[in-house]
Every structure is written in C-alpha cells, then in structure tokens.
C-alpha positions in Angstrom: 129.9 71.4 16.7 131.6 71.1 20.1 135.3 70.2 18.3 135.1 73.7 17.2 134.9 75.1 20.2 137.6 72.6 22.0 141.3 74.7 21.6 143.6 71.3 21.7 141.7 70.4 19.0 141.7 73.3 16.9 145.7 73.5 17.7 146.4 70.1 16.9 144.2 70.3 13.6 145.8 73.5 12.7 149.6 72.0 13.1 148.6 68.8 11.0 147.3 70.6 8.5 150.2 73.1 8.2 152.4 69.8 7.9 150.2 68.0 5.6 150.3 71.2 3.1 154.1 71.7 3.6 154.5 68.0 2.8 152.7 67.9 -0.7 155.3 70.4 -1.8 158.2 70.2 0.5 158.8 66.5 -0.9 159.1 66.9 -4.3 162.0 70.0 -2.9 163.9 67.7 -1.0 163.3 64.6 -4.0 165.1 68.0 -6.3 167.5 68.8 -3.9 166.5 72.1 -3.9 165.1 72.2 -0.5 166.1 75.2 0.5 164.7 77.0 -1.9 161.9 76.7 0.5 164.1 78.3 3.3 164.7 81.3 1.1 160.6 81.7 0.1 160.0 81.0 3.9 161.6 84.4 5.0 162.2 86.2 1.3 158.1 86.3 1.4 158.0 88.7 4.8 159.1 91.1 2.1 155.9 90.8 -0.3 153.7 90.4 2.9 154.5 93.7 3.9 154.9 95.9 0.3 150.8 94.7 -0.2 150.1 95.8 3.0 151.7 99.7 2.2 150.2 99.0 -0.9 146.9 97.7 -0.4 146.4 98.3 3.3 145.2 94.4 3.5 146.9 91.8 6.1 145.0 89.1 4.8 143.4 87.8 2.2 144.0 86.7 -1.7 146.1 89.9 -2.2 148.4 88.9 0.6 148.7 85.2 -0.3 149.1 86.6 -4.2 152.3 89.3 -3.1 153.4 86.6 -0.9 153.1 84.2 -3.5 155.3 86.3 -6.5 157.8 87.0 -4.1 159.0 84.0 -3.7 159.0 83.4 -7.5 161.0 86.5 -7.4 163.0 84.6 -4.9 163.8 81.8 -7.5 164.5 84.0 -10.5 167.2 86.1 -8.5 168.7 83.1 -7.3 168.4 81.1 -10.8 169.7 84.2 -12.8 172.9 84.8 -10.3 173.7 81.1 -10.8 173.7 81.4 -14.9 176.3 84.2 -14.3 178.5 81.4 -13.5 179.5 83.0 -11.0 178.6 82.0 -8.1 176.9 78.4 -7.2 173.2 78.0 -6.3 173.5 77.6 -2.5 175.6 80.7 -2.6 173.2 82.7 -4.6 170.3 81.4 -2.5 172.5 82.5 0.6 173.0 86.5 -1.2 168.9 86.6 -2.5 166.9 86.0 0.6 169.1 87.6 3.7 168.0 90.7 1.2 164.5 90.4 0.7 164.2 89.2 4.3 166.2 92.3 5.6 164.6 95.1 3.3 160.9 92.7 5.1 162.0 93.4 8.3 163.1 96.7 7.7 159.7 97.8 6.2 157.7 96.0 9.1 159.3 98.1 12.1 159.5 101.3 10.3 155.9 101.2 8.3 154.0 98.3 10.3 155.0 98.8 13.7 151.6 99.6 14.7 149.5 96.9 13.0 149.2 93.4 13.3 151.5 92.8 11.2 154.7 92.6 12.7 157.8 90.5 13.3 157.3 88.6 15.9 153.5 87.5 13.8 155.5 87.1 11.2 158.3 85.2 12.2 157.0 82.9 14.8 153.1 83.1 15.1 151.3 81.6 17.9 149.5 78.3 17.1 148.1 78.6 21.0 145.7 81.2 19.6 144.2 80.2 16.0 141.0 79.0 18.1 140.6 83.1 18.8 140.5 84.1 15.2 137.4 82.4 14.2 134.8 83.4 11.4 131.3 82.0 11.4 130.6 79.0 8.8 126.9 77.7 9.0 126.5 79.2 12.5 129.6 78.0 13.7 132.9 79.6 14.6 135.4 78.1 12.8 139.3 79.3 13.3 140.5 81.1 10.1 143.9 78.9 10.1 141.6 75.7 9.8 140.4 77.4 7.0 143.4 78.2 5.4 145.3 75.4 5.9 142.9 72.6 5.0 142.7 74.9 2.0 146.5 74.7 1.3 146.4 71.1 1.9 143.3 70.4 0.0 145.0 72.5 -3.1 148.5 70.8 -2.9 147.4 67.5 -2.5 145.0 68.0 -5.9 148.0 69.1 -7.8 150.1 66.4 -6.6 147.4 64.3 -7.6 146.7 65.3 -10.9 150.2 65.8 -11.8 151.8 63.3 -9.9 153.1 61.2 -12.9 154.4 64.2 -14.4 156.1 65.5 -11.3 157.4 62.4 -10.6 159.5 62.3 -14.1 160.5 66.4 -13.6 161.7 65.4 -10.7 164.3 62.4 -11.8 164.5 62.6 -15.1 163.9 66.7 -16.4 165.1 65.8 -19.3 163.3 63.0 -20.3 160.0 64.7 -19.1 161.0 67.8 -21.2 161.2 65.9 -24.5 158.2 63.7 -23.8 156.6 67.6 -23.7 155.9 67.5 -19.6 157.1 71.5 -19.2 159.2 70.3 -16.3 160.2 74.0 -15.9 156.4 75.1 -15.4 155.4 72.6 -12.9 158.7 73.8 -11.1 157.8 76.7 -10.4 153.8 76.2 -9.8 155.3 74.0 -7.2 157.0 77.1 -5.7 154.3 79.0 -6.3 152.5 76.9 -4.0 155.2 76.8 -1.4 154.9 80.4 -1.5 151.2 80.5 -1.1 151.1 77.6 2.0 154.1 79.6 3.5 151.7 82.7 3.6 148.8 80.5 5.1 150.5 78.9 7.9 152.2 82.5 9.0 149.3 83.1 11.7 150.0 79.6 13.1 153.6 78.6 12.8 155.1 81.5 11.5 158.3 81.7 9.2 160.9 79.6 11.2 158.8 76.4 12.0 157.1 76.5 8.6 160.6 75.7 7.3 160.9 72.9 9.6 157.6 71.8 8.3 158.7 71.8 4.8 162.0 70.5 5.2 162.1 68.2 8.0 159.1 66.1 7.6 159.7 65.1 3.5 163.4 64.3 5.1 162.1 62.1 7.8 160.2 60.3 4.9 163.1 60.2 2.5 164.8 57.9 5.0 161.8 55.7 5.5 161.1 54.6 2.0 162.1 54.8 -1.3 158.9 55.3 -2.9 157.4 58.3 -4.0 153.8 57.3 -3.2 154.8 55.8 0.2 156.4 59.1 1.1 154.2 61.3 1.0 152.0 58.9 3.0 154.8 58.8 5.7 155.0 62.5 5.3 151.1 62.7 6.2 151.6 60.3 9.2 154.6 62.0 10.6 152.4 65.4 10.5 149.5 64.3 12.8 151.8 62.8 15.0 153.5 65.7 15.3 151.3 67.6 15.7 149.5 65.5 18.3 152.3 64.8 20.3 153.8 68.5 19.8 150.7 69.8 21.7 150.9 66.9 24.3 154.8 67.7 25.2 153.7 71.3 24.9 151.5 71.4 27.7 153.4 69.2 29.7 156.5 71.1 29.4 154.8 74.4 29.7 156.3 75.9 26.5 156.0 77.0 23.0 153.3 74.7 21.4 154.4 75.6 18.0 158.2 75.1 18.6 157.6 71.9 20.3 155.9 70.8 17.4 159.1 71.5 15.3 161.3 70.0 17.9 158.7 66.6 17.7 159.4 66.3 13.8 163.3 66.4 15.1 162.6 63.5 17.0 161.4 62.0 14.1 164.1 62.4 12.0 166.7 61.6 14.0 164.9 58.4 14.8 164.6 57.9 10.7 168.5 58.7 10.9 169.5 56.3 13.2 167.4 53.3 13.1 165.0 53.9 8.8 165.3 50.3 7.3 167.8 50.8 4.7 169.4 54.2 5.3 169.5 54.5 8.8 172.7 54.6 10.9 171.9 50.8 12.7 170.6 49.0 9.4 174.1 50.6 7.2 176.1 49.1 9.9 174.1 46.1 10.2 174.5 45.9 6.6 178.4 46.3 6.5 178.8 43.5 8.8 176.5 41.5 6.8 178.6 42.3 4.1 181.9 41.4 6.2 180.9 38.3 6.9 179.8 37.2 3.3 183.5 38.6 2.3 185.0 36.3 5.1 182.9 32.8 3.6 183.8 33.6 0.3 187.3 33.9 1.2 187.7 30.8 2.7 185.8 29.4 -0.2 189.0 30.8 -2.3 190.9 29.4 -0.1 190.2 25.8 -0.1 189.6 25.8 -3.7 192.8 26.9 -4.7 194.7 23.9 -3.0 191.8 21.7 -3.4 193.4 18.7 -4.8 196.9 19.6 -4.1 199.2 17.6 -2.6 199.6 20.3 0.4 195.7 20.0 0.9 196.4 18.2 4.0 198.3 21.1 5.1 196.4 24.3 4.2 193.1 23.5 4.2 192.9 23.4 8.3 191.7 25.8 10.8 195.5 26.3 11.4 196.5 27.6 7.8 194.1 30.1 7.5 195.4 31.7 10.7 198.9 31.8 9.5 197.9 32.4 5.8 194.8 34.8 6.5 196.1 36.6 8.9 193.0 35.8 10.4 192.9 35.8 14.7 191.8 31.9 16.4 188.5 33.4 17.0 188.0 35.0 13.5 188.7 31.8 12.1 186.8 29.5 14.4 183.9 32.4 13.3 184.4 32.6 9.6 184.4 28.0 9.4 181.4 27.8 11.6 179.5 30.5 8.7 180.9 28.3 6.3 179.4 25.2 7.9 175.9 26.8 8.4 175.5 28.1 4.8 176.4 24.7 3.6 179.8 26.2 1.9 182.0 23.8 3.7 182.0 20.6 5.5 184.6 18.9 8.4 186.3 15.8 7.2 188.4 15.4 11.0 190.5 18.4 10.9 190.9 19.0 7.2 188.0 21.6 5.1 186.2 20.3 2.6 184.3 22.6 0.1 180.3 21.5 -1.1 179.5 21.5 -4.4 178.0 24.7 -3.5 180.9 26.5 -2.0 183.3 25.3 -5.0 180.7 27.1 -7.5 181.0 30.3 -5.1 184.5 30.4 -5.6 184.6 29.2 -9.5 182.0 32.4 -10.0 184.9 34.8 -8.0 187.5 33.3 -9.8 186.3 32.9 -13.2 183.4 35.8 -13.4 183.4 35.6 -17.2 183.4 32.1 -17.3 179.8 31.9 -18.5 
C-alpha cells in the first residue's frame, strides 16, 4: 500500500494512535484524580526498561513491555504503602517514589547502556520523525513497528474499556459502592495502571517519556472540560488526538521543529481553548453564567421590593424608579437596567411612574419570602 510508504502519514498515524491509547486509560486517571500517577509510571518505567535489558539483553519486545509494565505497579505500591504510613500525603509520596526509580533509570542507562540503542535521549524524548524507518514486513509490506505497537495499545485499552466500562465507571465514583456490589474496584485499578505502564513502553520509540505524559494527561483534561459524560469523553478524547496529531505534524513542518513536541504543544492549545471558552466550565461560559445569575438576583430583588409595600399606603412612594435608587443603593443606570428585565420577563408592569408586580412576579417573591409555604 502506498500510505505505508508515505512518512506524514505514518507520523501522523503514529501520534493519533499514541493519543488514542493514552486516552482509554489516561481518562479514567484524571476521572480518579490520580493523574499523576501516570507522570510517575511515565519516567519510574525508564528504570524497568533498562534492568531487562542488563538482564535479558532485549530492547524490545514482550519482556520489555512486561519489566516496563511491573515497574510501574512497583511505582503504585511504593507510593500507596508510604501514604498508609500516614506520614506523608499521596502527592508527596508520588513526588519521593519516582525522582528514584527515574534517577537509579538514568543512572543505569549512561553507565551500562551507553552504547546501545537504548539510551536517554530514546528514552526520554523519541523521535516520531522516524517511526516510518523502523518498519517490519506484514504481507509484503513494510509496515513501521510504532503502528504496530500503538494500534495494538489502542486496540487493547479500548477492549478493556469496553468490556469493563460499567464497572470502571462505578470504581471510579463510587469504590465503595462497586466494592460491595463485588466489582474488585482495587483490581481493575491497577490493570488500568498496568496498562498505562504497558502503552507508556509502546509509545517510547515515538514520543518518548515527557510527551507521553502530555498525551495521558492533557488530552482526558481537555475532555473533562468539554463534557460531563463519561461516554462523550472519551469520544472527545479520540477527536482531540487525531487533530493533534494532524495539526501537530502540519505546525511541525511549517515551523521547522520538533514534530513530537509540537504535537504536545497542539493538545495545549486545546486545553487552554477547553479552559477558556468549554460550555459549562470554561472561563467565558462561568462568567457568562455569574452575570446571568446577577441579573436574576437583581429581578427578584425588585420583585421583593414591590411586594413588600404592595398595598401600603407609601406604595406611591416606594414603588418608583426613584426609591429603589435611594433604597437599593442601586446607580440610575442599574435601575433603569434591573425595571426594563423586570418588564421583559413579564415580572413587572408600568402604571405612569409607579411599579406594578404581575401575578407572576408577586409568586416570585411569595416563593423567596415564604420558601416553606407549600
């Protein structure tokens, strides 16, 4: 096949795929509030990737993915046994536990892996710009390991997700409830890191360590503030991956730089859009919101108002424009603002200068004044 043998493609496959894998798991981390757990495997895992290749003498394969894999288990259970000491909290622990497996990873790579692939640069930051290189022969045609790998990762995550997604929906909100309905919330835990573990490994030849973490992290973020639905997020989390990805590569060779970086720096953009303008979290729709809400306060105020010398012989008096500047505090123009709201949601009507309330606006303020009435 000729997409096989065009590099943007391969790249741009290979990036989506490394954010479609990372998503399956990465959400349910951020969901938990745990997601940097996946920060800790992310750079903890250098350390098994290195003791099975002293070991072993493999850089790849299901003995590398398998080290990888239990290190980052090991990863948890430091962490998760320095938290029961009560002594420290989790993000502190997490912050002790990986700086030392990472270290003692490093350490080992320059001293016993200096002169292998395997090093830190690979390790750390990959190269997506080659994956297309790397290629092994499927039906007589070349296809790039990382495709491989990844559509593997993604293929495996989104099965699990699938199968257990009922179940890792309640372990995620409710572990409680979906350890006495007999859901093992604690096992599925830490398959899920077991998986991050294992796609952290896969995507090393094409994103390397750092941007994985983006990956992981960032995308299942961007999501969170797009939608409050499991199901929905993950579908975002999938659509903010191939563009990504698409547009990484674009701005990449525009830009002349780092094709894997740029790709990070793309899911950014993503999230800071998600930050500032998502539906019902972001930054515009909250303040839209609160001046929704300011207004509402003002009408029902001046329903208040009215109602409480509705009928009184001063009615005359404070029921006008004029009294609720001197009695509201309010400025001409808040007023002027808060009567013509009144007016349009059918709260209030004009009788000359005096306020009238609608049947309407006197049940508004009968329900803020009596709540318990009824």
């Amino acid at each position: 096949m000729t997409l096989f043998n065009d590099p943007a493609v391969m790249i741009v496959a290979v990036g989506a795929l490394v954010g479609i894998a990372a998503t399956f798991v990465g959400t349910f981390l951020v969901l938990r509030g745990t997601s940097m757990l996946a920060d800790a495997i992310g750079h903890s895992i250098v350390f098994g990737i290195v003791v099975v290749w002293l070991v072993a003498h493999q850089q790849s394969g299901p003995l590398q993915v398998l080290g990888a894999a239990l290190t980052g288990l090991l990863t948890v259970f430091l962490t998760e046994l320095l938290v029961s000491s009560r002594r420290v909290k989790q993000d502190a622990a997490i912050g002790l536990v990986f700086p030392l497996l990472f270290s003692i990873g490093v350490l080992l790579l320059n001293l016993y892996a200096g002169n292998v692939h395997i090093d830190t640069h690979t390790v750390l930051l990959g190269e997506i710009g080659f994956v297309w290189l790397d290629t092994v022969d499927v039906g007589g045609y070349p296809v790039p390991q990382s495709l491989l790998s990844m559509a593997a990762m993604a293929t495996i995550n989104a099965l699990f997700v699938g199968v257990f997604f009922k179940e890792l929906k309640l372990a995620t909100f409710d572990a409680a409830l979906a350890k006495a309905l007999g859901f093992a919330p604690g096992l599925l835990f830490y398959t899920l890191l077991l998986l991050t573990s294992a796609t952290a490994v896969a995507a090393f030849d094409a994103v390397g360590a750092v941007l994985f973490v983006a990956f992981v992290i960032v995308i299942p973020s961007t999501a969170y503030l797009l939608t409050d639905r499991l199901g929905l997020m993950l579908l975002l989390g999938v659509g903010i991956s191939l563009a990504s990805s698409v547009l990484g590569y674009a701005f990449a060779v525009m830009l002349d730089v780092s094709i894997g970086g740029m790709m990070a720096v793309v899911t950014g953009g993503f999230l800071l859009t998600a930050f500032l303008a998502g539906p019902r979290y972001g930054l515009v729709a909250q303040a839209a919101a609160r001046r929704r809400q300011r207004r509402l306060n003002e009408s029902r105020t001046l329903t208040v108002h009215l109602y409480n010398h509705e009928g009184e012989p001063n009615q005359g008096e404070e029921n006008v424009a004029r009294a609720l500047r001197e009695h509201l505090l309010w400025s001409h123009e808040h007023a002027r603002h808060a009567i013509v709201r009144g007016l349009d949601l059918g709260h209030i009507v004009r009788d000359g200068e005096l306020l009238r309330l609608t049947p309407q606006g006197r049940e508004i303020a009968r329900e803020i004044l009596e709540p318990t009435r009824r």
